[in-house]
ROZAZA-289497 format. One record per residue: x, y, z of N, C-alpha, C in turn. Coordinates in steps of 0.05 Angstrom, whole numbers, padded with zeros to 5 digits, always signed. Atoms other than C-alpha are relative to their C-alpha. Last residue first. Example, Ala and Ser with C-alpha at 12.3 -4.5 7.8 and 13.67 -1.06 7.14 Angstrom:
2
-00016-00024-00001+00273-00021+00143-00015+00022+00014;+00018-00024+00000+00246-00090+00156+00018+00024+00000;
//
This chain:
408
+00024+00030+00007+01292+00194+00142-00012+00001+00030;-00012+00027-00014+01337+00258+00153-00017-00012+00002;+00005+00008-00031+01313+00325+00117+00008-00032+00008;+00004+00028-00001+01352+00340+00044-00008-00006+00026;+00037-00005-00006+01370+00414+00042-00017-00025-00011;+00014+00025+00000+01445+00407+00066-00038+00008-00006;+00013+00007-00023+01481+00472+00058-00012-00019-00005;+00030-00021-00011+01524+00491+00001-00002-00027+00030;+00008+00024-00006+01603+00460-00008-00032+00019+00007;+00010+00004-00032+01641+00510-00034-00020-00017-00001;+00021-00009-00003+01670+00496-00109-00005-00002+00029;+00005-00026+00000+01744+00495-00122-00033+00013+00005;+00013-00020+00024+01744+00436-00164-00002+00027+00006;-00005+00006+00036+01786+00399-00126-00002+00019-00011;-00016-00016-00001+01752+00425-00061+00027-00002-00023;-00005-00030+00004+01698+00396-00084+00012+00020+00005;+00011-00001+00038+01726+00330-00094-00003+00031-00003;-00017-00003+00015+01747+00334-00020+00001-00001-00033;-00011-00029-00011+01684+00338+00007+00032+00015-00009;+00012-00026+00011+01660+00290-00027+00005+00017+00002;-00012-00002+00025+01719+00241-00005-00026+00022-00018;-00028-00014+00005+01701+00263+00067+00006-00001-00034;-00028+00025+00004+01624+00239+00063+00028+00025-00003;-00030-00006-00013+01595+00310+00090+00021-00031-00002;-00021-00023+00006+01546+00307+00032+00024+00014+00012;-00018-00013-00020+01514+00242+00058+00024+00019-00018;-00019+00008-00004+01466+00225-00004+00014+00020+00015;-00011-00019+00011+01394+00220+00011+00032-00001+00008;-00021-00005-00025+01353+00161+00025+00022+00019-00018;-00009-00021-00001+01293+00167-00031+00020+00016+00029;-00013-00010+00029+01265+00098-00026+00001+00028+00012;+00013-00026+00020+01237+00062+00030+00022+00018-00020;-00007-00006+00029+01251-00006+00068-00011+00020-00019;-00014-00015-00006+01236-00014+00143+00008+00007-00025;+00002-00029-00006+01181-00040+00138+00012+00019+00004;+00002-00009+00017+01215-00101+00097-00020+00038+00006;+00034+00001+00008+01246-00126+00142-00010+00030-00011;+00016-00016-00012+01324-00136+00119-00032+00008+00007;+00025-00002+00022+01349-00197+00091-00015+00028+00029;+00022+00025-00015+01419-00191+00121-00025+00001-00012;+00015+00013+00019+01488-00170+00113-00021-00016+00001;+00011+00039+00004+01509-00137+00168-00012-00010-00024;-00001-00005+00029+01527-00048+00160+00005-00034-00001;-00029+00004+00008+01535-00038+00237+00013-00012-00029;-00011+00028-00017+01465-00062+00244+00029+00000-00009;+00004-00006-00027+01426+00007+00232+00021-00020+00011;-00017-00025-00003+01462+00017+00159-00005+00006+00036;+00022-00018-00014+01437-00056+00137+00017+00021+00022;-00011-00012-00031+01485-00073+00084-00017+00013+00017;-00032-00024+00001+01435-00110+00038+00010+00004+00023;-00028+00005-00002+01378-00170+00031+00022+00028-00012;-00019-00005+00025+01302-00145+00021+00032+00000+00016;-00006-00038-00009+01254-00172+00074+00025+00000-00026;-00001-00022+00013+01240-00248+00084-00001+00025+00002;+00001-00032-00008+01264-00304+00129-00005+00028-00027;+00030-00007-00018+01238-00376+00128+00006+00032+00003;+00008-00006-00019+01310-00400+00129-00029+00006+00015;-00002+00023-00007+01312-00430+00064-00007+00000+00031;+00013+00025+00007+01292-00366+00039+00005-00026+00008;+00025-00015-00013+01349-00326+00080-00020-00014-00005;+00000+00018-00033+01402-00373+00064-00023+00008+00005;+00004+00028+00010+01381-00361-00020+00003-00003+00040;+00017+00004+00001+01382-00285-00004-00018-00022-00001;+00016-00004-00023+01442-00289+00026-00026+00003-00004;-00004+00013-00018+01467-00318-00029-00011-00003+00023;+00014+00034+00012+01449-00273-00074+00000-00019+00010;+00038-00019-00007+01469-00206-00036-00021-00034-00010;+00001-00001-00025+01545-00239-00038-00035+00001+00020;+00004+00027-00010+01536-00250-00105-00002-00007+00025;+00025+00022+00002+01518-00185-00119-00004-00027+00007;+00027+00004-00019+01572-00162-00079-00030+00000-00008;-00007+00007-00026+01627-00188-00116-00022+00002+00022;+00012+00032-00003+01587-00171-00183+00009-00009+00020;+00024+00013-00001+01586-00101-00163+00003-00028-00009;+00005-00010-00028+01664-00093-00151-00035-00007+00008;-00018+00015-00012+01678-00133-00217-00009+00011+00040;-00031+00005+00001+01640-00092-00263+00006-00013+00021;-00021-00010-00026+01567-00106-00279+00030-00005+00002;-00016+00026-00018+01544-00110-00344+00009+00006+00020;-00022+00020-00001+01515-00043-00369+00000-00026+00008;+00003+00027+00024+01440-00020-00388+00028-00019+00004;+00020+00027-00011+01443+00029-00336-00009-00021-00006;-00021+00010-00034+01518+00071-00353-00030-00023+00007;-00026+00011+00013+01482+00085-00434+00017-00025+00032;+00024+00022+00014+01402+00099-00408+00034-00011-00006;+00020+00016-00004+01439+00153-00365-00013-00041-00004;-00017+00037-00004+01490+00180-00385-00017-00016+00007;+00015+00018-00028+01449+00244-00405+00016-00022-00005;-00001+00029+00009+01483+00294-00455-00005-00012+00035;+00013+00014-00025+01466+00373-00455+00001-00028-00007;+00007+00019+00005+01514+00422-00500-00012-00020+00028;+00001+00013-00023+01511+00490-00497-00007-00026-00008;+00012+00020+00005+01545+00539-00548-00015-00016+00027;-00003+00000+00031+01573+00608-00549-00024-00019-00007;-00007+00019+00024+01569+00608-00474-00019+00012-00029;-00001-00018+00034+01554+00683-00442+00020-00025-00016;-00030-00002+00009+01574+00655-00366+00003+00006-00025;-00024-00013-00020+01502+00679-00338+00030-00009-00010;+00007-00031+00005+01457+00662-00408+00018+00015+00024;-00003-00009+00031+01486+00599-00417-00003+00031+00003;-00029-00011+00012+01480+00587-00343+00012+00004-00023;-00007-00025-00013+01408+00591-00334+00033+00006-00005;+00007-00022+00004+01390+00556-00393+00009+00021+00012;-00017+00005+00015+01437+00490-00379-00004+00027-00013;-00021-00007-00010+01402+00483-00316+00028+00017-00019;+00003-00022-00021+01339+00486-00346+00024+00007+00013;+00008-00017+00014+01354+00437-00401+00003+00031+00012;-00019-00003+00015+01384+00393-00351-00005+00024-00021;-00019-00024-00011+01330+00397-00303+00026+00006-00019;-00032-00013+00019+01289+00368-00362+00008+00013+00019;-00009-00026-00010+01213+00372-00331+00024+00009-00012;+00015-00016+00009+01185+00324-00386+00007+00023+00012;-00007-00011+00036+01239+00278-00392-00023+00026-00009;-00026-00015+00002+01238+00271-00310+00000+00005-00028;-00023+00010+00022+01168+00249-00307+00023+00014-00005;-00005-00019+00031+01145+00273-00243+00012-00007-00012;-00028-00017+00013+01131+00223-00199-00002+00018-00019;+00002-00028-00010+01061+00195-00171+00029+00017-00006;-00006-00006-00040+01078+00123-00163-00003+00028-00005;+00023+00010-00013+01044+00107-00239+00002-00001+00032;+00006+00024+00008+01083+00163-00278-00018-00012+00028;-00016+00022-00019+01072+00231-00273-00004-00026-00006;+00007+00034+00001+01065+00292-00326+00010-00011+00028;-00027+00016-00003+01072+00358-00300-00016-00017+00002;+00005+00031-00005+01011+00401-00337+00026-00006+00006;-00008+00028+00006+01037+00473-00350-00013-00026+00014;+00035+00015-00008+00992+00530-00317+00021-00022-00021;+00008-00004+00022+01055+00579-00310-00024-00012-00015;+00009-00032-00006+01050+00573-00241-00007+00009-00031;+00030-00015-00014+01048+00503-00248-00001+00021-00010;+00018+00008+00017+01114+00505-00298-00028-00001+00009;+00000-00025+00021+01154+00549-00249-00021-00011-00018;+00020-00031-00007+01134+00503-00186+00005+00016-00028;+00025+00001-00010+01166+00444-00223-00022+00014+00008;+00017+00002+00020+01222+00471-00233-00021-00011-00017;+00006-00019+00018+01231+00488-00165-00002+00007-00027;+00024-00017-00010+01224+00423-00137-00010+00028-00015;+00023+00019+00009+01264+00384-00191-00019+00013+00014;+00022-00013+00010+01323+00430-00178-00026-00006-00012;-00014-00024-00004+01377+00371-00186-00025+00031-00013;+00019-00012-00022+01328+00311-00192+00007+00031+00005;+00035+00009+00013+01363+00285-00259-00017+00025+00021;+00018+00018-00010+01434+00300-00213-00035+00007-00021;+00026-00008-00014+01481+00357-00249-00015-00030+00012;+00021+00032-00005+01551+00340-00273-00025+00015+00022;+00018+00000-00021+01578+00420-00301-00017-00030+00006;+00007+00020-00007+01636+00423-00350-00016-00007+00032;+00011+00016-00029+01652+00485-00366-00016-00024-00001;+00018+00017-00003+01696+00515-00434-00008-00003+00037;+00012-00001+00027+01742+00579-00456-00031-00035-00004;+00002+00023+00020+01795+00558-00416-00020-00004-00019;-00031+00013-00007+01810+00624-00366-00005-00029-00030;-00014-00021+00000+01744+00660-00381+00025-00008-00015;-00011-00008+00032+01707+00601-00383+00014+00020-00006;-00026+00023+00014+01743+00586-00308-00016-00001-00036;-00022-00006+00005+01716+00663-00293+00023-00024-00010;+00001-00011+00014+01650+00647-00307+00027+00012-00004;-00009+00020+00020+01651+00587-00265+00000+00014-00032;-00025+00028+00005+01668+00620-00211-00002-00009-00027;-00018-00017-00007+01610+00681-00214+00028-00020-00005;-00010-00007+00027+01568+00631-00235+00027+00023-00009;-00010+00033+00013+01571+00588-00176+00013+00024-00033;-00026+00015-00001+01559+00655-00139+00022-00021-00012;-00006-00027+00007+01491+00674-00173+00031-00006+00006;-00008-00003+00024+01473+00604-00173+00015+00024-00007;-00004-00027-00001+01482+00589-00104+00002+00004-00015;-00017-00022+00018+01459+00525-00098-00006+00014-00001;+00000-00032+00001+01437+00489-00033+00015-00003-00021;-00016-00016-00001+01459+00410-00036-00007+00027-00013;-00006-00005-00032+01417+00349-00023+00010+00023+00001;+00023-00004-00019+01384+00348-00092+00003+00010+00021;+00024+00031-00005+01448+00344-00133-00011+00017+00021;+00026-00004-00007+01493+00398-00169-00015-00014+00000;+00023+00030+00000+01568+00382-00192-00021+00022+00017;+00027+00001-00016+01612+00439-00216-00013-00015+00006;-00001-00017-00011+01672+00441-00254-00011+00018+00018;+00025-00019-00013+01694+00381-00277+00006+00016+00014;+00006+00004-00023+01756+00370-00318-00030+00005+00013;+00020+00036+00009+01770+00369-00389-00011-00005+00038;+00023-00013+00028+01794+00449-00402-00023-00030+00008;+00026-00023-00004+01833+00443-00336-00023+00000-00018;+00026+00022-00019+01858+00370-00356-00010+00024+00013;-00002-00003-00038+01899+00407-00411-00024-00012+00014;+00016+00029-00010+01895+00397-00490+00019-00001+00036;+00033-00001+00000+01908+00462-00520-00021-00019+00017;+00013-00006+00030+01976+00467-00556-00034-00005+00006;-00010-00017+00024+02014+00487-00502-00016-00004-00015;+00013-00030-00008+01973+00450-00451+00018+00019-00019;-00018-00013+00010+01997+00378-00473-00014+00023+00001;+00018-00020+00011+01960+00326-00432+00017+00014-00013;-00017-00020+00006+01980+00257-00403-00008+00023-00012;-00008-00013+00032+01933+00218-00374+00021+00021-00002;-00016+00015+00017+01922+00179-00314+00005+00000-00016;-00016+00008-00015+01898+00225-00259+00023-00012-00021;-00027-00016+00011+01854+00249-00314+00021-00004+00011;-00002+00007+00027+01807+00181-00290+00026+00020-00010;-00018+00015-00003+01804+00212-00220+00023-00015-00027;-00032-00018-00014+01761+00264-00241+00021-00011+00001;+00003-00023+00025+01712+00218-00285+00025+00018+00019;-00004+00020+00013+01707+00171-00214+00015+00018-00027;-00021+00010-00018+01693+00228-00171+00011-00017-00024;-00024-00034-00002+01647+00267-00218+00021-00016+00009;-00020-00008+00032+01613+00191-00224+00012+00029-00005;-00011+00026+00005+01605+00184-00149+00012-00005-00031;-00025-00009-00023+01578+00258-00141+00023-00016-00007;-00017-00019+00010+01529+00242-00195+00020+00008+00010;-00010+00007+00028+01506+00173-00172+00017+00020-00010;-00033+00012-00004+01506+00199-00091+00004-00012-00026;-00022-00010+00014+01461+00258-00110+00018-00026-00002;-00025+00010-00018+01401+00224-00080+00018+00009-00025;-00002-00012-00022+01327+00250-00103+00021-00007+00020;+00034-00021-00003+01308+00235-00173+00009+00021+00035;+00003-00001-00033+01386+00207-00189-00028+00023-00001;+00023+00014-00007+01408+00192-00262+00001+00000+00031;+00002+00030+00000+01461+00236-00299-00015-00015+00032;+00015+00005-00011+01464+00297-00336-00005-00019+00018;+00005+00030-00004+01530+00319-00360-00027-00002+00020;+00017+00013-00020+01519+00393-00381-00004-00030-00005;+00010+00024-00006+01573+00424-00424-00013-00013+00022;+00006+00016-00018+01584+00494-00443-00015-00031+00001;+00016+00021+00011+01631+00525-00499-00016-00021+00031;+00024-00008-00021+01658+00594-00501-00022-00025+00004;-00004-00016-00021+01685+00571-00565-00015+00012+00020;+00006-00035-00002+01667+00520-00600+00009+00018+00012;+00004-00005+00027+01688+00447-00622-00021+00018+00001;-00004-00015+00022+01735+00444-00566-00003+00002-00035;-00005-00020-00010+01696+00424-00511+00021+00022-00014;+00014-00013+00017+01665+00367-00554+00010+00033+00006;-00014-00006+00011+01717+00326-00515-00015+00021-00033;-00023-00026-00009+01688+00334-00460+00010-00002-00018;+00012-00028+00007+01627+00280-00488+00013+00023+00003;+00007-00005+00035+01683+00217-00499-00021+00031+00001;-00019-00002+00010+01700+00224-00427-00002-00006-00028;-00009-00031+00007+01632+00232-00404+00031+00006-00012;+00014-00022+00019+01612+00170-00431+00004+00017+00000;-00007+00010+00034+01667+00133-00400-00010+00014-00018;-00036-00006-00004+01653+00163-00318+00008+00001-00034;+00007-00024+00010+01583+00143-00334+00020+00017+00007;+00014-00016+00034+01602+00083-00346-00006+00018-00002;-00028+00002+00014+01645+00072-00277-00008+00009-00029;-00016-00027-00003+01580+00115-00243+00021-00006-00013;+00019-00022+00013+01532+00053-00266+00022+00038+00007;-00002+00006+00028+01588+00001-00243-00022+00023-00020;-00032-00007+00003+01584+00028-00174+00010-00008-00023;-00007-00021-00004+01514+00034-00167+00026+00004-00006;-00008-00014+00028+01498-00034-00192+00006+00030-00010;-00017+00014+00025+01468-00066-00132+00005+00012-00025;+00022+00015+00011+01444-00017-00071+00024-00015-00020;-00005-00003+00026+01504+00003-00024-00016-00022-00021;-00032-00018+00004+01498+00019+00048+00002+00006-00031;-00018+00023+00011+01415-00008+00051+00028+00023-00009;-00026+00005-00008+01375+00021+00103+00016-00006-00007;+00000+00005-00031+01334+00059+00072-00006-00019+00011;+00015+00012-00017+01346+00055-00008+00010+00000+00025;+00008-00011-00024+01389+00108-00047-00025-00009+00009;-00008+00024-00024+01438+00080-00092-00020+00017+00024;+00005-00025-00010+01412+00123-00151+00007-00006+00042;-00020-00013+00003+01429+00060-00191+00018+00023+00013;+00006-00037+00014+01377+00025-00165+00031-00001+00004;-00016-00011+00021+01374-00050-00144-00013+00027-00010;+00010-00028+00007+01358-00071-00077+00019+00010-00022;-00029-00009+00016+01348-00154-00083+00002+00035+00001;-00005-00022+00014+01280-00176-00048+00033+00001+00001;-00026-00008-00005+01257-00241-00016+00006+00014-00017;-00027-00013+00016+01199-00258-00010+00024+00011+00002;-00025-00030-00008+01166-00310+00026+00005+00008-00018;-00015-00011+00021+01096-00353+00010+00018+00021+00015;-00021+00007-00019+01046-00384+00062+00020-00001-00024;-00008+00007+00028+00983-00342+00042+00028+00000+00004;+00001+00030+00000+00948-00334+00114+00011-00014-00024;+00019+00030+00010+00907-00281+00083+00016-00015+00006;+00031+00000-00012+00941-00221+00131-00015-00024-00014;+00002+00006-00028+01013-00251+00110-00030+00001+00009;-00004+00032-00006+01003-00251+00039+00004-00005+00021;+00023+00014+00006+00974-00181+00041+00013-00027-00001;+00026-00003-00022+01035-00165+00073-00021-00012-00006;+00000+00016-00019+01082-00194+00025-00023+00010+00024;+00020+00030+00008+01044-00165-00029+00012-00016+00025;+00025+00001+00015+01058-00087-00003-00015-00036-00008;+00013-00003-00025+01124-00105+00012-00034-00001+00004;-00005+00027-00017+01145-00126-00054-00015-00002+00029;+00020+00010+00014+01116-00056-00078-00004-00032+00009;+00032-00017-00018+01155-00021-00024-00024-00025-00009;-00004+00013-00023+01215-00074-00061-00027+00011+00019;-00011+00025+00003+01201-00049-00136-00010-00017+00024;+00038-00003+00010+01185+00026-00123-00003-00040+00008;+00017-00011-00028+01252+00025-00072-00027-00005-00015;-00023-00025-00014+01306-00015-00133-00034+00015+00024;+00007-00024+00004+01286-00076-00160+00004+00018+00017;-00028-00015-00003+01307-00155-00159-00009+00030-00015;+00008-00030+00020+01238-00188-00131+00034+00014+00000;-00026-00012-00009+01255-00270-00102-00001+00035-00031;-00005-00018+00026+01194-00300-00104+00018+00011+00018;-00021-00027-00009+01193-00357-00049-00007+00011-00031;-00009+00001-00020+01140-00418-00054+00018+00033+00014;-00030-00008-00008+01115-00419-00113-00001+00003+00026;-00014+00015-00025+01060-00468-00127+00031+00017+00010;-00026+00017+00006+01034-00437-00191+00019-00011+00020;+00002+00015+00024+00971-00426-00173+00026-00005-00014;+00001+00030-00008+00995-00398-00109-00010-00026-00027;-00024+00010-00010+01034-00340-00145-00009-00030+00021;-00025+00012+00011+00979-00328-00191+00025-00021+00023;+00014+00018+00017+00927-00316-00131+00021-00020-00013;-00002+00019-00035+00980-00270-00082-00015-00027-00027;-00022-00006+00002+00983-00231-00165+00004-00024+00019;-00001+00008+00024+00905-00223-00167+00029-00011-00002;+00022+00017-00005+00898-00207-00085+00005-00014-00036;-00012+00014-00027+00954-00149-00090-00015-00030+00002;-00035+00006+00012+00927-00126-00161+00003-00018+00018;-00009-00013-00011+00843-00121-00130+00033-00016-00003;-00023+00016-00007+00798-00135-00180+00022+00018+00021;+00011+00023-00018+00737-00100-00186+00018-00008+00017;+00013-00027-00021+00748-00069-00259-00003-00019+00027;+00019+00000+00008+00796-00133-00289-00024+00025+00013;+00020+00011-00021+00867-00132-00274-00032+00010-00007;-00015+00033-00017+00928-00121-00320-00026-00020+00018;+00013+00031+00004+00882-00079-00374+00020-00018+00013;-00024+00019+00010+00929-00021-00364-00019-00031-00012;+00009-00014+00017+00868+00025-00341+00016-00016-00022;+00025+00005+00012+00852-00035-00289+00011+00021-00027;+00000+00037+00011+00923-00039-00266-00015+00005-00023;-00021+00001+00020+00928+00051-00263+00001-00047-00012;+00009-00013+00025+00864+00044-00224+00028-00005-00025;+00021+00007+00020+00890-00003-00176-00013+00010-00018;+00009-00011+00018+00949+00027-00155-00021-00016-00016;+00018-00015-00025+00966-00019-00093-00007+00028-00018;+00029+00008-00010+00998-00060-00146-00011+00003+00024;+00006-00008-00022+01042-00013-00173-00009-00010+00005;+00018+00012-00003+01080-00033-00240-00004+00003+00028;+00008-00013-00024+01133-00004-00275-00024-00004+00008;+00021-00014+00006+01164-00058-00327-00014+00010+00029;+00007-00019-00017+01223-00104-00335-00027+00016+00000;+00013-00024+00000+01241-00155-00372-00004+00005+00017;+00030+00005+00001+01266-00228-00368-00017+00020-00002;+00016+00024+00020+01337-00232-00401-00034-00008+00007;+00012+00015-00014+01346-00156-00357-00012-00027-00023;+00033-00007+00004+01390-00103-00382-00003-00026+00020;+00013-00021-00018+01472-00110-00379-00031-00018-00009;+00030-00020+00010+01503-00177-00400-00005+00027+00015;-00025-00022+00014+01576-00210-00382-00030+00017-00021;-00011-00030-00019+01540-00237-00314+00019+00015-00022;+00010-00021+00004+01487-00273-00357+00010+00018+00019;+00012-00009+00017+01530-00327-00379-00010+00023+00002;-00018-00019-00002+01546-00352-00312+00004+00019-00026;+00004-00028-00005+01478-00380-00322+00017+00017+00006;-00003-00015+00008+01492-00442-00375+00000+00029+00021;-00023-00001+00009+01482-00494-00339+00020+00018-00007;-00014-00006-00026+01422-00462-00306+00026-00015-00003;+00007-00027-00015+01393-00440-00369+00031-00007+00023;-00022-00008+00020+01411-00516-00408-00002+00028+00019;-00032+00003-00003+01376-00545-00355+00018+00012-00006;-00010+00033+00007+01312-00516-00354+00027+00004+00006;-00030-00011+00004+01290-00443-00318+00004-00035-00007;-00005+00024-00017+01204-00451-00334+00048+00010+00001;-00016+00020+00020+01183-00383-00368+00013-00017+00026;-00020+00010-00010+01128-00340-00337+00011-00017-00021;-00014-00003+00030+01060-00297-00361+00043-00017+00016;-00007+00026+00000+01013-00304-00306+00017-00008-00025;+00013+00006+00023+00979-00237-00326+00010-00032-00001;+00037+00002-00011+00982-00210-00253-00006-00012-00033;+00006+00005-00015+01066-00232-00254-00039-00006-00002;-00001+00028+00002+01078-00217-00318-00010-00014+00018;+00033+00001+00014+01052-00142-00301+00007-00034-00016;+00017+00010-00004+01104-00152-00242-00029-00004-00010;+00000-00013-00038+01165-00153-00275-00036-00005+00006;+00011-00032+00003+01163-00162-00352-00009+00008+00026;-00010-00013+00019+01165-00242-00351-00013+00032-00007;+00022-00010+00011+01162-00285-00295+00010+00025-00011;-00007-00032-00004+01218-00326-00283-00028+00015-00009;+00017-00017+00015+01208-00402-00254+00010+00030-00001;+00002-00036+00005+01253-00438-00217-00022+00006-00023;+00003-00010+00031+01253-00510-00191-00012+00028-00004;+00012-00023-00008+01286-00531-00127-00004+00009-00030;+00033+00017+00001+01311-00608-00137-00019+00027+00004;+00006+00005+00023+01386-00574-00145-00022-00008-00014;+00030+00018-00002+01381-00545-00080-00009+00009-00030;+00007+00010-00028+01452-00517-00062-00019-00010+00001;-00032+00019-00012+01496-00512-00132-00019-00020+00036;-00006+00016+00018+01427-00495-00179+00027-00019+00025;+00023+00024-00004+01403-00455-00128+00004-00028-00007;+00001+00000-00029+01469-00407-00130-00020-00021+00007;-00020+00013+00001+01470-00412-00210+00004-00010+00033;-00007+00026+00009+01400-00391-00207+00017-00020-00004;+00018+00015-00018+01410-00339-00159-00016-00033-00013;-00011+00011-00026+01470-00321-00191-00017-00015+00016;-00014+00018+00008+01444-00304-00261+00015-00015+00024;+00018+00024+00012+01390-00276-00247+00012-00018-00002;+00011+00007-00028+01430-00224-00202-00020-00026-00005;-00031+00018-00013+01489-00218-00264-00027-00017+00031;+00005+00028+00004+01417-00202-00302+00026-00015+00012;+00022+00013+00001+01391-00143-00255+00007-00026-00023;-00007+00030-00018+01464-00124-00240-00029-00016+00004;-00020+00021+00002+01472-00060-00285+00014-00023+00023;-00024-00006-00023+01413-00027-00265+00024-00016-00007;-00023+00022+00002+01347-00022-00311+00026+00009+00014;-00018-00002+00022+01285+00009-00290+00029-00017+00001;-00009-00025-00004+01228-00016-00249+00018+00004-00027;+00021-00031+00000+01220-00090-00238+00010+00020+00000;-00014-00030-00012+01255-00153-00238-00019+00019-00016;+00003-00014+00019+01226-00228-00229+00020+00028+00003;-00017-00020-00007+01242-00294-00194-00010+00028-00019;+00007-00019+00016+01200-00348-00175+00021+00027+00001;-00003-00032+00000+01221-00405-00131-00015+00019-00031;-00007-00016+00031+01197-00481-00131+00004+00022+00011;+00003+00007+00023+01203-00534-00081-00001+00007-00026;+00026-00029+00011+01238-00503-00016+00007-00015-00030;-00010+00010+00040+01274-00551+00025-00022+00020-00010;+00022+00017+00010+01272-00513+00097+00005-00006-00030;
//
């Protein structure tokens, strides 16, 4: 169908392919329905209920290959629930009364859009869902079409969200500049932190990546500089039983042997149980506006970084997050291939009449397709019997724990 205007926004946190994906779907519009006029609304969806947008002119969509040598987002971002109506109203987005979903469906016919196209990772797309429904039950003749971006690549059904694989190549980089702090103490521990609430596959994926990397260096172990001392030596994510008492037992004998450890932990890593310790202790755990525990306030890294300081008798401990550094990138070459790919099909899909969030759908022999959208939820957990995981940790020498992640 000709489709007269679109809308595009992004939501949540930042992924290295929220402006290569702006930049495609405008460049993508621009090649196949040049008479189709864009709109961006600005700061995800609290632009959205405040009607806050910018028109895409010429020069933009001339210009939009442009925004695939960017990280962040040229329209903003921001965490926004609208099926949280208190948190709207406390925000001053929506008035006491008002109901987000119904304020938002409003906007988007007052401005004649036709398709919004949401590029955000499980809060993001649920949340998508959420308005497409209500725009179905009122009869409010608007598609969306969703993009799945997280870093933490773990949306249900989708193989590989956008910007996962360029968010583990940076955080592969960072940690190779932070190991090298490994000899400016003795007895010296290092905790890479890096971004996943409840799917290991970022941290796993950058250990992997970061391991591989020494592959290609030279080292000189006489005088100190060996890929033992620089290597990982432990990873710990959500899905995977640890044995701390054991772990430490190993990894007390490689400071022993090199005098440093290098431990990649997952954000989420022990998020349940430290959690329960601060209750019990009568701590407040902050959350944000889906009910999360703020990760800067629990700190598994901190905690992680406590217990083994005091079991391998480091000197020093150092804790660095990749984080905010690997999710602000530009996408590399492997994600922008299948951003564009995701872009596209989100453009057939719209023209089609079909909405639901566009990825490898994991039921349909991994098809590229706008997926519906009930089927779309956050916190898909990462397969710990992948083979190349399994071989990583036998790399490193660590046993593989037990799965304690239940099946969607």
């Amino acid at each position: 169908m000709a489709i007269k205007k679109v809308a595009l926004l992004t939501a949540g946190g930042l992924a290295p392919c929220l402006s290569t994906a702006i930049g495609r779907l405008i460049e993508r519009y621009t090649e196949v329905s040049p008479e189709t006029e864009i709109i961006a609304y600005i700061g995800g969806y609290k632009g959205l209920l405040q009607g806050n947008s910018i028109k895409v002119n010429s020069e933009i969509r001339e210009n939009a290959a442009v925004l695939y040598k960017h990280g962040g987002s040229p329209i903003g971002n921001s965490r926004v629930k609208l099926t949280n109506v208190k948190d709207c109203e406390n925000r001053g987005l929506v008035q006491p009364g008002e109901n987000p979903l119904e304020v938002a469906a409003n906007q988007l016919i007052k401005d004649g859009v036709e398709v919004l196209h949401t590029i955000g990772g499980d809060d993001t797309n649920t949340t998508a869902a959420d308005l497409a429904a209500f725009l179905a039950e009122n009869n409010y003749k608007l598609i969306v079409v969703g993009l799945p971006k997280t870093i933490d690549n773990d949306v249900f059904p989708i193989k590989q969200s956008l910007g996962a694989w360029t968010a583990a190549e940076e955080g592969a980089k960072f940690f190779s500049n932070v190991v090298a702090e490994h000899n400016a103490n003795p007895r010296m521990l290092i905790i890479h932190e890096v971004m996943g609430r409840s799917c290991g596959w970022l941290t796993a994926y950058t250990a992997k990546v970061y391991h591989e990397t020494l592959e290609e260096l030279d080292f000189l172990p006489n005088i100190g500089l060996s890929k033992e001392r620089k290597d990982v030596h432990a990873i710990f994510i959500p899905e995977m039983e640890v044995n701390i008492a054991a772990e430490a037992e190993r990894l007390g004998k490689v400071m022993d042997d090199y005098d440093n450890v290098n431990i990649f932990i997952s954000e989420g890593a022990g998020l349940e149980t430290i959690v329960k310790e601060m209750e019990a202790a009568g701590e407040e755990v902050p959350r944000d506006a889906f009910g999360h525990a703020k990760l800067d306030a629990v700190n598994p890294g901190a905690w992680f970084g406590k217990q083994f300081a005091k079991l391998l008798g480091a000197e020093k401990v150092l804790i660095q997050k990749s984080g905010y550094f690997a999710r602000a990138a530009a996408s590399n070459e492997a994600d922008l291939d299948l951003i564009k790919k995701c872009c596209d099909k989100a453009i057939e899909s719209a023209q089609a009449g079909i909405g639901g969030v566009v990825g490898q759908d994991d039921d349909k022999d991994f098809e590229l397709r706008a997926i519906e959208f009930p089927r779309i939820a956050g916190g898909k957990p990462f397969d710990i019997d992948e083979e190349w995981f399994g071989e990583l940790l036998a790399d490193l020498g660590q046993a593989k724990g037990a799965k304690v992640v239940a099946e969607h």
